[in-house]
N, C-alpha and C positions, 0 to 999 in steps of 0.2 A: 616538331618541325621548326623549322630553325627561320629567322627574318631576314638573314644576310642572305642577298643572292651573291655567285663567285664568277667570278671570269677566268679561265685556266687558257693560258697561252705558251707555246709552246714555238722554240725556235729550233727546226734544225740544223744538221750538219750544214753549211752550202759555203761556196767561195768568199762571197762577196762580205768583206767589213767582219773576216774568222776571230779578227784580233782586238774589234772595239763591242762593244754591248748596242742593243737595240732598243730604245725607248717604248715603251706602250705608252699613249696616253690616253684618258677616259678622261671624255666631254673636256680636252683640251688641256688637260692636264699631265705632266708627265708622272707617272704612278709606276712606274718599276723600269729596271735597266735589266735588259735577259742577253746574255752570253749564248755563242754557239753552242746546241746540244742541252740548251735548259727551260725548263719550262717554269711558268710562277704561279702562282693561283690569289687571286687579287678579291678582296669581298667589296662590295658597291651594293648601294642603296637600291631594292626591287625599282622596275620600273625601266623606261628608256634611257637608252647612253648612246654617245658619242664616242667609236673607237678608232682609234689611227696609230699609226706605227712613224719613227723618225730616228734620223740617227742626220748629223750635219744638215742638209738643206735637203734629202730628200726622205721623201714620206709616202705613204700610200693614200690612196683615198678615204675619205672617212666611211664607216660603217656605221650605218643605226641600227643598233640593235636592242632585244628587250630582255632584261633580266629577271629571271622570275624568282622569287621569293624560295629558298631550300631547296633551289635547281642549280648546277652549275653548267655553265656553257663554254666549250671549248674552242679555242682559236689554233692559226700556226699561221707562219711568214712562209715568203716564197721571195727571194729574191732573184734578179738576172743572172745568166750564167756569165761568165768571164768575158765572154764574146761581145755580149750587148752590155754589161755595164756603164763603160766611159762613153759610148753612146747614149743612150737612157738619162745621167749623171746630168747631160747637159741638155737633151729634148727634150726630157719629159722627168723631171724630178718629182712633182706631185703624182707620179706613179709608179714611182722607181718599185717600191715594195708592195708585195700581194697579203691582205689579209683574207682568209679565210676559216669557215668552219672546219673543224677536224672531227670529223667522227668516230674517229679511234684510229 
């Protein structure tokens, strides 16, 4: 059994930001830049993180979550569709992007 836990995040297909990358960051750090259609697998220290998503000024909320030790957990984004974007952009940027669990 292995000490590194992993964080596997996954972006897909969607409109919004097709042609810039999306930051992951763990406990406030930026740790990887994921293109449409690509997923990363990132290893982090077992134990609690801090996870958010960012790309310009808007971000999702952060997620606490727990990394277990030779488990890896899986994430994906959700952004706005077309319609709500430039709305969201300026009401609500600390929730422009969705992060969640993906269970396959």
């Amino acid at each position: 059994m292995t000490s590194d836990a992993r964080i596997s995040f996954t972006r897909p297909r969607e409109w919004f930001g097709r042609f810039r990358k999306l930051g992951v960051l763990v406990d406030g750090e930026v740790v990887a830049l994921v293109g449409i259609g690509e997923t990363t697998v990132l290893s982090v220290v077992p134990g609690q993180h801090r996870l958010q998503l960012k790309m310009d000024w808007c971000t999702s909320p952060e997620l606490e979550i727990f990394a277990e030790a030779g488990r890896t957990c899986h994430y994906r984004s959700h952004s706005p569709s077309v319609w709500r974007a430039s709305k969201m952009m300026r009401a609500q940027p600390e929730s422009f992007f969705q992060l969640m669990p993906d269970d396959g």
